[in-house]
C-alpha positions in Angstrom: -1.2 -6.3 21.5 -2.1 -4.6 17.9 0.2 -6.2 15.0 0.7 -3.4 13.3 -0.2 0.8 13.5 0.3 2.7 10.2 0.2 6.0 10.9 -0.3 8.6 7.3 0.7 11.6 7.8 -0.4 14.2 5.3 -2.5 14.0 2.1 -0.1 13.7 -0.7 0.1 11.0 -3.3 2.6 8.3 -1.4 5.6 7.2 -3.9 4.6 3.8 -4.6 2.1 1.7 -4.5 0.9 -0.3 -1.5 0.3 -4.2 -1.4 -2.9 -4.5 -2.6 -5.9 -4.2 -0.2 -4.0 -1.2 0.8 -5.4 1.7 -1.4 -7.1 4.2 0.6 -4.9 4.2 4.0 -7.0 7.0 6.3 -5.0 8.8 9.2 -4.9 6.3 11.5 -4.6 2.4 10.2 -5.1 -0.5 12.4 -3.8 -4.2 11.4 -3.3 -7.5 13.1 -1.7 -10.4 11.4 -2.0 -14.7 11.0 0.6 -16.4 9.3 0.1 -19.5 8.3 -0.1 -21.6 11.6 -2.8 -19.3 13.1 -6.3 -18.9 12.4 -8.4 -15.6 11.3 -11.8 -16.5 12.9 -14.4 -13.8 14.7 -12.3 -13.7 18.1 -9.3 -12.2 16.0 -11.8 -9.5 14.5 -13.4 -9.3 17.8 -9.3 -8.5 19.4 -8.8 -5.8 16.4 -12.4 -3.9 16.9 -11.0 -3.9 20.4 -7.7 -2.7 19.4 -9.7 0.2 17.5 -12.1 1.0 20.5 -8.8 1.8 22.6 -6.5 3.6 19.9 -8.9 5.7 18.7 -9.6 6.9 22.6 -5.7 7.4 23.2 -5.3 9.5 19.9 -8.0 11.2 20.2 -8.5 14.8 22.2 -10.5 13.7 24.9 -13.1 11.0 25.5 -15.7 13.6 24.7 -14.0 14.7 21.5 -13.0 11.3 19.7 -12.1 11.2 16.4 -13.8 10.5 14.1 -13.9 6.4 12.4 -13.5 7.9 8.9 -10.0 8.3 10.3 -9.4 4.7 11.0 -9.3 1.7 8.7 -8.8 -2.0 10.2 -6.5 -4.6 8.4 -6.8 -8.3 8.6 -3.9 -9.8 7.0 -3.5 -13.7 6.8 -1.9 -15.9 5.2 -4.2 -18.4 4.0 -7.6 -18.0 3.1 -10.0 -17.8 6.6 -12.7 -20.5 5.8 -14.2 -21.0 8.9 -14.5 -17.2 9.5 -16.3 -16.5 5.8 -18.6 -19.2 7.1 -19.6 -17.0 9.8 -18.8 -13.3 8.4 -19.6 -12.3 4.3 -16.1 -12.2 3.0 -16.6 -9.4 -0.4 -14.4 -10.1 -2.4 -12.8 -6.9 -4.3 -9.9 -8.6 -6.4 -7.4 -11.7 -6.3 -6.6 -11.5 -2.4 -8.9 -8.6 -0.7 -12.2 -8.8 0.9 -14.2 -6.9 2.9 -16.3 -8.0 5.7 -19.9 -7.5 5.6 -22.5 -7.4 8.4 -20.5 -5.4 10.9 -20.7 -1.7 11.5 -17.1 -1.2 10.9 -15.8 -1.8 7.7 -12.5 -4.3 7.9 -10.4 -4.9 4.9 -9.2 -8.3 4.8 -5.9 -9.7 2.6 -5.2 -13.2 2.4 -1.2 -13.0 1.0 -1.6 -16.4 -0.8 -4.4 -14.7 -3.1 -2.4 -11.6 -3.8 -0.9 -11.6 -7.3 2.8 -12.3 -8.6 3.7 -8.3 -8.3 6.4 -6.0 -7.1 4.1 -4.2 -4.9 3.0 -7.1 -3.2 6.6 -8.8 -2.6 6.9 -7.8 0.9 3.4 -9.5 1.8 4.2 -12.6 -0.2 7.7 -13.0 2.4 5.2 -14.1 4.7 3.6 -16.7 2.7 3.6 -20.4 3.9 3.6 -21.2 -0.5 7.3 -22.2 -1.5 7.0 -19.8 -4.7 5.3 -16.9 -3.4 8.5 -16.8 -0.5 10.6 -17.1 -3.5 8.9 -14.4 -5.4 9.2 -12.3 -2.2 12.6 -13.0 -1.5 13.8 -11.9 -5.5 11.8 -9.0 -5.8 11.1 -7.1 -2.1 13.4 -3.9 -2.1 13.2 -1.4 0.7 12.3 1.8 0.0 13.0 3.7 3.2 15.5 3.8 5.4 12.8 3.9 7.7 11.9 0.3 6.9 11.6 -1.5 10.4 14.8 -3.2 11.5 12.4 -6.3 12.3 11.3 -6.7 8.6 14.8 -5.9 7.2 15.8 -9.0 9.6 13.0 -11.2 8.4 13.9 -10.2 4.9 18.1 -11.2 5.3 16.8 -14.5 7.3 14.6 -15.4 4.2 17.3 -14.6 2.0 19.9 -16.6 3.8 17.5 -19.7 4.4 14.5 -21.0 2.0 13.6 -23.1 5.0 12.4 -19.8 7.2 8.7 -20.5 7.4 9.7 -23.7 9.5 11.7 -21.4 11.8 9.8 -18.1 11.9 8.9 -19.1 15.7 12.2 -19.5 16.7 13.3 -16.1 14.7 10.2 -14.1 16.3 11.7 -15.3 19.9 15.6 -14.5 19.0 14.3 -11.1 17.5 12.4 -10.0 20.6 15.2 -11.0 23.2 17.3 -9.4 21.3 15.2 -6.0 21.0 14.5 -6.4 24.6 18.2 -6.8 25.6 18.7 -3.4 23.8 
């Protein structure tokens, strides 16, 4: 299953700015996500091209009319920096945090959240950090924004703030969150 679909609707100037590695969001915005316990290695960017391949048939007209990939951008975000995949891939690095992957045909934008600079618009990333200080930082300065912010995040965010300990019990909060979403 695909992490994460961001979906941009219009052209206008959003109202804040995105987490880094976010600048440029097209119509249609793919993402998958590794926190700390998980790897990004070539199978994951391998799941998300395949992610892509099926999206961009289900959104688009027909199978003879697809969209076209300007309107799609891929997301790798991880927690810690992937060594063992930038041994295989070239990871480019555009600032503190944000690569791109060379060598493939599709361009995938990859943020590793313990890179990311100490700033507001990165707060939200940094709650899923497996660095004590950059959950801490997350957990004094992430703010909602919407009222349209997922109910799963706003719970992630009020476990964080309630226990320092969460990155030890994400697992268990993942499972609760799901049952819990299922039973409803």
């Amino acid at each position: 299953l695909l992490d994460l679909g961001l979906i941009r609707k219009g052209l206008d100037p959003l109202p804040r700015p995105l987490p880094d590695g976010f600048d440029g969001l097209a119509a249609h915005n793919l993402l998958t996500f590794k926190s700390h316990q998980e790897a990004l290695d070539p199978w994951a960017l391998w799941e998300l091209v395949g992610h892509f391949v099926n999206y961009r048939k289900q959104a688009s007209p027909s199978l003879h009319d697809l969209l076209p990939e300007v309107d799609f951008r891929l997301f790798a975000v991880c927690a810690r920096f992937p060594n063992n995949l930038a041994q295989q891939v070239t990871l480019t690095s555009l600032r503190d945090g944000v690569y791109d992957v060379q060598g493939l045909a599709l361009r995938i934008r990859v943020i590793v959240v313990n890179q990311l600079p100490l700033q507001e618009h990165n707060a939200m990333l940094h709650l899923f950090s497996a660095r004590e200080e950059l959950l801490r930082y997350g957990r004094e300065h992430y703010r909602a924004h919407s009222q349209e912010t997922s109910s799963v995040l706003y719970k992630l965010f009020e476990a964080y703030s309630e226990d320092p300990d969460m990155p030890d019990k994400l697992k268990e909060f993942v499972r609760q969150t799901i049952d819990e979403m299922v039973a409803s």
